[in-house]
PDB file of N, CA, C and O in Angstrom:
ATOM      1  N   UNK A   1       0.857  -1.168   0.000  1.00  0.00           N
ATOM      2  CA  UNK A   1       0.000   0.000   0.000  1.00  0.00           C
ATOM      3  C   UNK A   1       0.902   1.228   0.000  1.00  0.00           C
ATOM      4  O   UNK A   1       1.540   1.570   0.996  1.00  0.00           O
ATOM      5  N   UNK A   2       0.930   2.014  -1.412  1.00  0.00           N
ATOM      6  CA  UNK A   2       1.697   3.035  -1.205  1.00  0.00           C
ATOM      7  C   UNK A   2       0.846   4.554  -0.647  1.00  0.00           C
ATOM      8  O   UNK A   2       1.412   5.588  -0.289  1.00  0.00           O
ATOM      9  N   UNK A   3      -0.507   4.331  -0.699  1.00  0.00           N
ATOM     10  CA  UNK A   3      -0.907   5.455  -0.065  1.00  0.00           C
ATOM     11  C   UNK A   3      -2.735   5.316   0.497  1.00  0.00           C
ATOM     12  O   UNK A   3      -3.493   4.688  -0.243  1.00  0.00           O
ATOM     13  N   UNK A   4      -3.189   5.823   1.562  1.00  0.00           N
ATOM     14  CA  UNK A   4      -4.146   5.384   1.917  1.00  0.00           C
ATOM     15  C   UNK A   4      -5.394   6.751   2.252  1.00  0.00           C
ATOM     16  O   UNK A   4      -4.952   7.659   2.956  1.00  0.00           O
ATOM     17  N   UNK A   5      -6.517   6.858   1.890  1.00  0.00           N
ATOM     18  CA  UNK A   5      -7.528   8.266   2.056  1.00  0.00           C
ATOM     19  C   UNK A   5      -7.973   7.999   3.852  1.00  0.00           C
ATOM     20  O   UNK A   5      -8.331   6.968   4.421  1.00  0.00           O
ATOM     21  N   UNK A   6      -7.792   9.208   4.307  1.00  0.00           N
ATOM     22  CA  UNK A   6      -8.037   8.928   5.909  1.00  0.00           C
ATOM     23  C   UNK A   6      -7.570   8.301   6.788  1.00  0.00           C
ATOM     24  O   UNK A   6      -8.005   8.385   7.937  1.00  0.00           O
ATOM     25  N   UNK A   7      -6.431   7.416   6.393  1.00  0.00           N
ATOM     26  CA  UNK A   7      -5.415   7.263   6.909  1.00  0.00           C
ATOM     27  C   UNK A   7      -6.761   4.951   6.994  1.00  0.00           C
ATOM     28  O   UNK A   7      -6.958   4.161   7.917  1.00  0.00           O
ATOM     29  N   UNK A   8      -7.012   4.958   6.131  1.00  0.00           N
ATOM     30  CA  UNK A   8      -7.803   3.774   6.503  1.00  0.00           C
ATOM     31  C   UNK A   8      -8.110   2.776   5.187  1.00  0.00           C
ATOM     32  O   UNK A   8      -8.005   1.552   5.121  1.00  0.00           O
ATOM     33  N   UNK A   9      -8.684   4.111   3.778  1.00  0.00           N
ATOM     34  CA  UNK A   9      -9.319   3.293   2.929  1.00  0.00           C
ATOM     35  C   UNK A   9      -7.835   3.385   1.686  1.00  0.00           C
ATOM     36  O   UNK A   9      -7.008   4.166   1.217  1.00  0.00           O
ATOM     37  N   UNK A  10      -8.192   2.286   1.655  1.00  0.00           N
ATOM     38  CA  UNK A  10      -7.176   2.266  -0.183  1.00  0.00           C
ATOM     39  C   UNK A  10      -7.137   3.555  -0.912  1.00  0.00           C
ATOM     40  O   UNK A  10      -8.193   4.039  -1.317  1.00  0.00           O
ATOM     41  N   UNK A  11      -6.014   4.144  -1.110  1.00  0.00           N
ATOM     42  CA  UNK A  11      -5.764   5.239  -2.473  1.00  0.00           C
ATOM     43  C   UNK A  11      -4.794   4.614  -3.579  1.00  0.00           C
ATOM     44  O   UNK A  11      -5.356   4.326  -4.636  1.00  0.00           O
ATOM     45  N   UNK A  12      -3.280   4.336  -3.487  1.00  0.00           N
ATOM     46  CA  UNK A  12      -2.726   3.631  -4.118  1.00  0.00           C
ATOM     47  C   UNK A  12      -2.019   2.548  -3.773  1.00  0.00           C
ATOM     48  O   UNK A  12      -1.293   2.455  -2.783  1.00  0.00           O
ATOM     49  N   UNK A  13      -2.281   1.498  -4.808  1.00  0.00           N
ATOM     50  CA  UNK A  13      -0.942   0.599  -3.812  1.00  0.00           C
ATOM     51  C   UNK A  13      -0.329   0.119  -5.445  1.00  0.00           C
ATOM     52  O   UNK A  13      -0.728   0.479  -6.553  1.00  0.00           O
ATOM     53  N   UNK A  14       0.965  -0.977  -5.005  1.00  0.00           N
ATOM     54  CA  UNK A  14       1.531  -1.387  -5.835  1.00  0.00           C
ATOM     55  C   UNK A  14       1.378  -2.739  -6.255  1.00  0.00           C
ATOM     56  O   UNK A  14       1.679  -3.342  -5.225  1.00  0.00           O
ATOM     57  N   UNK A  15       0.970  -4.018  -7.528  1.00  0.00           N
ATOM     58  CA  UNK A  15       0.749  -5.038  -7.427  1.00  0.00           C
ATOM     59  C   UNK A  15       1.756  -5.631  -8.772  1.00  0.00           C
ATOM     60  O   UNK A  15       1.750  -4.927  -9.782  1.00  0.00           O
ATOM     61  N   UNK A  16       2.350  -6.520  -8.782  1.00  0.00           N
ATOM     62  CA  UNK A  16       3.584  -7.087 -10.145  1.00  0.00           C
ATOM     63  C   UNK A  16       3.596  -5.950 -10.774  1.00  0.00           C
ATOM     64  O   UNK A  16       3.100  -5.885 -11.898  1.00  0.00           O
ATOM     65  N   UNK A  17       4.231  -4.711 -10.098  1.00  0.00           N
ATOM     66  CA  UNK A  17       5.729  -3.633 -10.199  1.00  0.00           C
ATOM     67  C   UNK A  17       4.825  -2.553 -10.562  1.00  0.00           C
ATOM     68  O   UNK A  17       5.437  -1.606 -11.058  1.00  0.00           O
ATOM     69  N   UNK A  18       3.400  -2.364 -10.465  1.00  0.00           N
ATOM     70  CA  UNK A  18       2.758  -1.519 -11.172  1.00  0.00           C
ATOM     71  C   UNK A  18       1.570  -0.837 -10.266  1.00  0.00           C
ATOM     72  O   UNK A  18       0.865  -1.339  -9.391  1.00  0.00           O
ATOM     73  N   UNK A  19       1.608   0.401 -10.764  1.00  0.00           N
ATOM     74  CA  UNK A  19       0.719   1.157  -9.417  1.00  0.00           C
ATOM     75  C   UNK A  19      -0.592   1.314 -10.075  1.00  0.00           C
ATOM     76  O   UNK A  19      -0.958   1.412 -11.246  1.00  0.00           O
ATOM     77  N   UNK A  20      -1.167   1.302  -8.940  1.00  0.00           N
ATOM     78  CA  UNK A  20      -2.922   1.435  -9.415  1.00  0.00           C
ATOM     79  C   UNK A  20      -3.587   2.134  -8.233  1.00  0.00           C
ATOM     80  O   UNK A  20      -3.777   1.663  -7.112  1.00  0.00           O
ATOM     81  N   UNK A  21      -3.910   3.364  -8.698  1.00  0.00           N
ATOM     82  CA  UNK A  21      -5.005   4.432  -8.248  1.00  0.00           C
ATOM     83  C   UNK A  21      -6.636   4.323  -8.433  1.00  0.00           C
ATOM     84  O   UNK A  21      -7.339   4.393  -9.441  1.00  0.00           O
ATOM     85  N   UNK A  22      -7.010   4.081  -6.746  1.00  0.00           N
ATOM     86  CA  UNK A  22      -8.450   4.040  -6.483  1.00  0.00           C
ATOM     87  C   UNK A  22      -9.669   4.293  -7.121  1.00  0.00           C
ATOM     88  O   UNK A  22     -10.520   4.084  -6.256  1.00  0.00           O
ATOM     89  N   UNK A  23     -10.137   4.577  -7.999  1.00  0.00           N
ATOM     90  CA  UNK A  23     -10.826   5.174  -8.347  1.00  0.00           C
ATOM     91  C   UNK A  23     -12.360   5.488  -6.824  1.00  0.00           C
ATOM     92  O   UNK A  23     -12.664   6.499  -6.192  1.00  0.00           O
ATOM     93  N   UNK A  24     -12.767   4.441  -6.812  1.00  0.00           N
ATOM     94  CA  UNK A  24     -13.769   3.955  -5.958  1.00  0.00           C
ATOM     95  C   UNK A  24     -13.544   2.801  -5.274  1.00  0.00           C
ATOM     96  O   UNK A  24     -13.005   1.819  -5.785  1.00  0.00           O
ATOM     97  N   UNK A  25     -14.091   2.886  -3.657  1.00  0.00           N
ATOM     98  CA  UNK A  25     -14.184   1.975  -2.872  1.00  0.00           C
ATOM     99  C   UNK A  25     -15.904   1.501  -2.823  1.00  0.00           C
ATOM    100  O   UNK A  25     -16.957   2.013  -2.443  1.00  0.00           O
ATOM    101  N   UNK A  26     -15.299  -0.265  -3.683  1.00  0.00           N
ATOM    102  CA  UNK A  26     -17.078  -0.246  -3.735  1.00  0.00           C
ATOM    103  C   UNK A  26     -17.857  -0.803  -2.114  1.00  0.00           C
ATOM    104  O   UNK A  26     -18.839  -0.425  -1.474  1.00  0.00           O
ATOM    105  N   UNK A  27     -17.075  -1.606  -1.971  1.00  0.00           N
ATOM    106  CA  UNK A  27     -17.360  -1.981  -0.333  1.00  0.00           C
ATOM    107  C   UNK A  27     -16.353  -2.389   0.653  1.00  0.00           C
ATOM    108  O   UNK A  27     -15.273  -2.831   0.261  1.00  0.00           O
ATOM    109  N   UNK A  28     -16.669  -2.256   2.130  1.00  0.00           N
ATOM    110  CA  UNK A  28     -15.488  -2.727   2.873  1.00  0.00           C
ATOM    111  C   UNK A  28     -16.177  -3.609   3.711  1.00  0.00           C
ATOM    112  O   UNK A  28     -17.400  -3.610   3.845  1.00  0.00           O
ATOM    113  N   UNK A  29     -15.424  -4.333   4.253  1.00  0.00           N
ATOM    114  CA  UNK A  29     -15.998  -5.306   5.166  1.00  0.00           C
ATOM    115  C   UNK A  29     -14.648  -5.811   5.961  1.00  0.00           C
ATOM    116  O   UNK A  29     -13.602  -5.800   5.313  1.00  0.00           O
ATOM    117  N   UNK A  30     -14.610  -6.307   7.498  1.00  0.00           N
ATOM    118  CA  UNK A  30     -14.123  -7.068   8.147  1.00  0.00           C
ATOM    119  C   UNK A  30     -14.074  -8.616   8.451  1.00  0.00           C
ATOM    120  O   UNK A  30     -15.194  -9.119   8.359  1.00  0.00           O
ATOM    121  N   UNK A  31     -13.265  -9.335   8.725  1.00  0.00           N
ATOM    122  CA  UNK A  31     -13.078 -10.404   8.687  1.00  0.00           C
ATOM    123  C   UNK A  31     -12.556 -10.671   9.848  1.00  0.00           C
ATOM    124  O   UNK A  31     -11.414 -10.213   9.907  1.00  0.00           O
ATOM    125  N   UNK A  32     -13.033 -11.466  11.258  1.00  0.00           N
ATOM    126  CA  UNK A  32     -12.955 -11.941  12.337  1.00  0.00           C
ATOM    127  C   UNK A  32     -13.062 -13.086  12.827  1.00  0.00           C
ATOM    128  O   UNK A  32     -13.929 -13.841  12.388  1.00  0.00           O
ATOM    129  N   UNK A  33     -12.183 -13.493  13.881  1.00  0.00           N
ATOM    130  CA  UNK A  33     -12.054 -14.851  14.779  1.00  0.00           C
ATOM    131  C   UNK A  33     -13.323 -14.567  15.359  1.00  0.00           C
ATOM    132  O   UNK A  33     -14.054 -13.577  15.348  1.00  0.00           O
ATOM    133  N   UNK A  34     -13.404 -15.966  15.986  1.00  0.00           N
ATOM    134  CA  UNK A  34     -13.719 -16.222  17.287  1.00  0.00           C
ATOM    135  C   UNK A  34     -13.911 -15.383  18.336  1.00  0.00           C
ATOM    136  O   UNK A  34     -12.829 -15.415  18.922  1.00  0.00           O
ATOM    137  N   UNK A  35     -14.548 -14.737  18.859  1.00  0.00           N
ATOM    138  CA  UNK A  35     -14.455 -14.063  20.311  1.00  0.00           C
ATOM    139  C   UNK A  35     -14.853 -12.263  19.744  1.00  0.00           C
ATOM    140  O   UNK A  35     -15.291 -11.412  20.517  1.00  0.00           O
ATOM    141  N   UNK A  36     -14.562 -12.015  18.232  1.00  0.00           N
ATOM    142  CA  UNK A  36     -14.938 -10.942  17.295  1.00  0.00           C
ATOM    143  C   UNK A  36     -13.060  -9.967  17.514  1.00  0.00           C
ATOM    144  O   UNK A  36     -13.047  -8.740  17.615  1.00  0.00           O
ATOM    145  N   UNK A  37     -12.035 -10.599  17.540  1.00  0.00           N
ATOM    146  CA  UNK A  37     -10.622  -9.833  17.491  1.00  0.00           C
ATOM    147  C   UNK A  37     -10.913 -10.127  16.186  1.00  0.00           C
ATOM    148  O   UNK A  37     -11.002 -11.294  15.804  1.00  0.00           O
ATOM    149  N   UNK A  38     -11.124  -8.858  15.210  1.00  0.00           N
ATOM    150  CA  UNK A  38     -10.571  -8.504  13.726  1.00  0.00           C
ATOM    151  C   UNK A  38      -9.208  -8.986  13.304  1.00  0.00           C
ATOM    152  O   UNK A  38      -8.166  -8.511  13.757  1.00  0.00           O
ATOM    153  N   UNK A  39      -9.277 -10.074  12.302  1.00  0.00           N
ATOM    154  CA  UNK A  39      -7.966 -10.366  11.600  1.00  0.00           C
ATOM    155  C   UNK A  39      -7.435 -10.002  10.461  1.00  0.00           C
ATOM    156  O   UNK A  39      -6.249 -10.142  10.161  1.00  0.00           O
ATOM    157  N   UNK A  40      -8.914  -9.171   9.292  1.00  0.00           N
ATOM    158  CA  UNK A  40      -8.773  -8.810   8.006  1.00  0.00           C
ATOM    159  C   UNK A  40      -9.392  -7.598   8.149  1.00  0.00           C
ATOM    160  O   UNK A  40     -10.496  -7.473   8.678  1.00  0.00           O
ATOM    161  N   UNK A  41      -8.463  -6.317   7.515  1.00  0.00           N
ATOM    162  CA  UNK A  41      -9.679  -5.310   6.450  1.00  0.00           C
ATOM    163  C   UNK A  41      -9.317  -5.758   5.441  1.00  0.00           C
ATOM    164  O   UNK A  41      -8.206  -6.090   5.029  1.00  0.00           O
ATOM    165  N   UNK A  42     -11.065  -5.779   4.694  1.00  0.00           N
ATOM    166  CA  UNK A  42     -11.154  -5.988   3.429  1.00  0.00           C
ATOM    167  C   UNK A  42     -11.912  -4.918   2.641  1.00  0.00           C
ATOM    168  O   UNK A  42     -12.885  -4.393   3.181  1.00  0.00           O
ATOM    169  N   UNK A  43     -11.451  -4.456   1.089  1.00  0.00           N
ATOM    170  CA  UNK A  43     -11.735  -3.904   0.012  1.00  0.00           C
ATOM    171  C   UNK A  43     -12.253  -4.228  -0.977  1.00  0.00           C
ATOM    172  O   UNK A  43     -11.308  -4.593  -1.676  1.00  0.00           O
ATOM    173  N   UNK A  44     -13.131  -4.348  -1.529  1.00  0.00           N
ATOM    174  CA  UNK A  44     -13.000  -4.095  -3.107  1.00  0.00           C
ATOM    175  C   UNK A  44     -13.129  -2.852  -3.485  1.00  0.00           C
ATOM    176  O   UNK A  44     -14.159  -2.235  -3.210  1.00  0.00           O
ATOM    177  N   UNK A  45     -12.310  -2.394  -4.039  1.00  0.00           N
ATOM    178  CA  UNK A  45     -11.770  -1.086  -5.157  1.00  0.00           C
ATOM    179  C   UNK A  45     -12.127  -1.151  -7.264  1.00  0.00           C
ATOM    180  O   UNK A  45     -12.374  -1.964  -8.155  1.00  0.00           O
ATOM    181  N   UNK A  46     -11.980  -0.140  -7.115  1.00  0.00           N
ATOM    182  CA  UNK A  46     -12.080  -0.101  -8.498  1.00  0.00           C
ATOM    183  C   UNK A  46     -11.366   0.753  -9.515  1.00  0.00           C
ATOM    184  O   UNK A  46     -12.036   1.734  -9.837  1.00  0.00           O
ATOM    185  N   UNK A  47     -10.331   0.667 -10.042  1.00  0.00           N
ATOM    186  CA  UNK A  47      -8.963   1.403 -10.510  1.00  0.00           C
ATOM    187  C   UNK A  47      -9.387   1.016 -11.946  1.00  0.00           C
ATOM    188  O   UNK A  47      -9.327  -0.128 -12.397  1.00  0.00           O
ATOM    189  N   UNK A  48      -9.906   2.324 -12.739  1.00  0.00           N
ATOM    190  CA  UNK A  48     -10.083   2.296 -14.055  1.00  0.00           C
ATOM    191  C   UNK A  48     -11.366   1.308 -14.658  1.00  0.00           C
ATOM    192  O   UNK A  48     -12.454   1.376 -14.086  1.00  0.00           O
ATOM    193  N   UNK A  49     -11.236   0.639 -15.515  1.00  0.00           N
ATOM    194  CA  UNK A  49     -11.918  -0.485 -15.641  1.00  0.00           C
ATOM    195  C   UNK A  49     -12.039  -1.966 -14.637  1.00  0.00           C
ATOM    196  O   UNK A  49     -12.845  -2.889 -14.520  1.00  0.00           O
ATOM    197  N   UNK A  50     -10.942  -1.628 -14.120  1.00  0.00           N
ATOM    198  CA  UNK A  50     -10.482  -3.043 -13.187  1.00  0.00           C
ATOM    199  C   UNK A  50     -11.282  -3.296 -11.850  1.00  0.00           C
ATOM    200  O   UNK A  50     -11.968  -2.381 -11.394  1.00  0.00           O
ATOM    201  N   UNK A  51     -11.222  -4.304 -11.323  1.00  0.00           N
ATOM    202  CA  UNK A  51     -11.770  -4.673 -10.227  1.00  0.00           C
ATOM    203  C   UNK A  51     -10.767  -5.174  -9.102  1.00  0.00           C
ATOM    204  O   UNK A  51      -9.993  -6.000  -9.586  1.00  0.00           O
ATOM    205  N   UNK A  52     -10.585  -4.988  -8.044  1.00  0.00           N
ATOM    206  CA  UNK A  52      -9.950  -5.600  -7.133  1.00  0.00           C
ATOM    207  C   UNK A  52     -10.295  -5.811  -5.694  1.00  0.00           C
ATOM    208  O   UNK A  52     -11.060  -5.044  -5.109  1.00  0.00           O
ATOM    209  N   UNK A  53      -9.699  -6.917  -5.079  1.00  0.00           N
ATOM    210  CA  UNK A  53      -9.580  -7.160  -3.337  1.00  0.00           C
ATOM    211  C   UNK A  53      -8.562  -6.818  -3.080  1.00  0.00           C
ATOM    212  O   UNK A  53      -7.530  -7.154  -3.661  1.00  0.00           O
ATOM    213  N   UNK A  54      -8.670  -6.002  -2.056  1.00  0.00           N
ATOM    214  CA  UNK A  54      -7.210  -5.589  -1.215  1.00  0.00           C
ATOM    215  C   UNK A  54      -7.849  -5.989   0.225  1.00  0.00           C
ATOM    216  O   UNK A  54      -8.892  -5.729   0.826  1.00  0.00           O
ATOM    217  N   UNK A  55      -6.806  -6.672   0.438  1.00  0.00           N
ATOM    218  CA  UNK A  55      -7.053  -6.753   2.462  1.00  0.00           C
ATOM    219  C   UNK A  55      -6.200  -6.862   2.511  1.00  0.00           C
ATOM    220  O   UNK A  55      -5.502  -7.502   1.725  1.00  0.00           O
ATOM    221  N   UNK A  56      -5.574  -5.785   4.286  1.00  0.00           N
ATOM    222  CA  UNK A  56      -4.827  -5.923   5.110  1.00  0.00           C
ATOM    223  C   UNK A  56      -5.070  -7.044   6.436  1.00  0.00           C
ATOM    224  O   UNK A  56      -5.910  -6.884   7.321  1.00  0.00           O
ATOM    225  N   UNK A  57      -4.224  -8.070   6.338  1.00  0.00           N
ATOM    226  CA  UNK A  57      -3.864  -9.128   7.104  1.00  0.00           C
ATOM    227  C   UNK A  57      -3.198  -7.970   8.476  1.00  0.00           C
ATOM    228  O   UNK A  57      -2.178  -7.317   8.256  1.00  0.00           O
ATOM    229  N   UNK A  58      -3.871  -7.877   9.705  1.00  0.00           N
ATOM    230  CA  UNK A  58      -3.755  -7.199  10.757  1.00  0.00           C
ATOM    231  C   UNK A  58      -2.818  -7.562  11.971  1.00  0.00           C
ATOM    232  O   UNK A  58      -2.393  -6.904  12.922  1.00  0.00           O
ATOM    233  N   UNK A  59      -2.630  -9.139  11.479  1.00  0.00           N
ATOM    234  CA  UNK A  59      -1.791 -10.117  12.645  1.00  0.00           C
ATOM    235  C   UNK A  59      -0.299  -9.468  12.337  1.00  0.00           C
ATOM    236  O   UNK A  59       0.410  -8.867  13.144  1.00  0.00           O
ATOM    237  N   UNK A  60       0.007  -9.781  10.815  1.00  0.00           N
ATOM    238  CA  UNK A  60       1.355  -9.110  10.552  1.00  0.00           C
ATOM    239  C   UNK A  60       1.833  -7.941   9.647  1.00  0.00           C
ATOM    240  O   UNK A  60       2.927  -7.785   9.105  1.00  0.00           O
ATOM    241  N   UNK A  61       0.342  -6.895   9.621  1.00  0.00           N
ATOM    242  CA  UNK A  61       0.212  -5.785   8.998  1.00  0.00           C
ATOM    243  C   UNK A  61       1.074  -5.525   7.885  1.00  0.00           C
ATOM    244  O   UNK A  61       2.041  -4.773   7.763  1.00  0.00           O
ATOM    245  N   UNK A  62       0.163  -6.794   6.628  1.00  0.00           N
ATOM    246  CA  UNK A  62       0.941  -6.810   5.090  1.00  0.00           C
ATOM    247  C   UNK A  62      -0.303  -6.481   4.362  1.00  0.00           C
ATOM    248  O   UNK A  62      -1.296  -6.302   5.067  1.00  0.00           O
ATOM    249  N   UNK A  63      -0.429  -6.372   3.136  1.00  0.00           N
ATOM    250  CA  UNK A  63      -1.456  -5.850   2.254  1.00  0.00           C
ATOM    251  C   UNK A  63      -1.551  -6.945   1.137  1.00  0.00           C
ATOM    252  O   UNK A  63      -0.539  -6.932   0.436  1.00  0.00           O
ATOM    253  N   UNK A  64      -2.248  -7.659   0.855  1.00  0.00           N
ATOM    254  CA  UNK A  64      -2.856  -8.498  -0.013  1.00  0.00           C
ATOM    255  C   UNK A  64      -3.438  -7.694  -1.000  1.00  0.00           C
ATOM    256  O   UNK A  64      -4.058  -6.654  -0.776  1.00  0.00           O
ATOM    257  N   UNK A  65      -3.124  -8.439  -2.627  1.00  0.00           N
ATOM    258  CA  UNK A  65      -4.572  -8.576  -3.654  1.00  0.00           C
ATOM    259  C   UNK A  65      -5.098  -9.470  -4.307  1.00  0.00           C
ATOM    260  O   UNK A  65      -4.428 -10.400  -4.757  1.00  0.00           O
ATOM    261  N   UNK A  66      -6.260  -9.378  -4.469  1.00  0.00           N
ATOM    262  CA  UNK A  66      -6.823 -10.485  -4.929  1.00  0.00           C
ATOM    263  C   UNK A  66      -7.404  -9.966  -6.786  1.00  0.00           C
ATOM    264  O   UNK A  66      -8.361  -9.197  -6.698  1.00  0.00           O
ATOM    265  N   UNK A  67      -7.234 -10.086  -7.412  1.00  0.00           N
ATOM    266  CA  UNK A  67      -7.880  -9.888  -9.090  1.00  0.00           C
ATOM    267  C   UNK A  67      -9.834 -10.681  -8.973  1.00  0.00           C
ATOM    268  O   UNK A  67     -10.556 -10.695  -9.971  1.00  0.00           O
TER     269      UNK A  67
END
């Protein structure tokens, strides 16, 4: 994630060497254990024509995408 709106939602990140700017966040949602400790934020975004999942894995605060 090279840059984030509000310090929370996706603005840009980087995926195989190439940057892609937000256009729209179509929805967010969380992903939780047991007991409700949050383990995922999750995204789908929308950069141009494209579609994507971005979640941040919270255990070892890395950034995932999914196509």
């Amino acid at each position: 994630m090279k840059a984030r709106r509000h310090g929370y939602f996706p603005k840009v990140f980087m995926w195989r060497g190439k940057s892609y700017h937000v256009d729209a966040v179509n929805r967010c949602w969380t992903v939780s254990r047991r007991g409700g400790k949050v383990e995922r934020y999750c995204f789908e975004v929308t950069c141009g024509e494209q579609v994507f999942q971005v979640y941040q894995d919270i255990r070892f605060n890395t950034w995932h995408v999914k196509r």
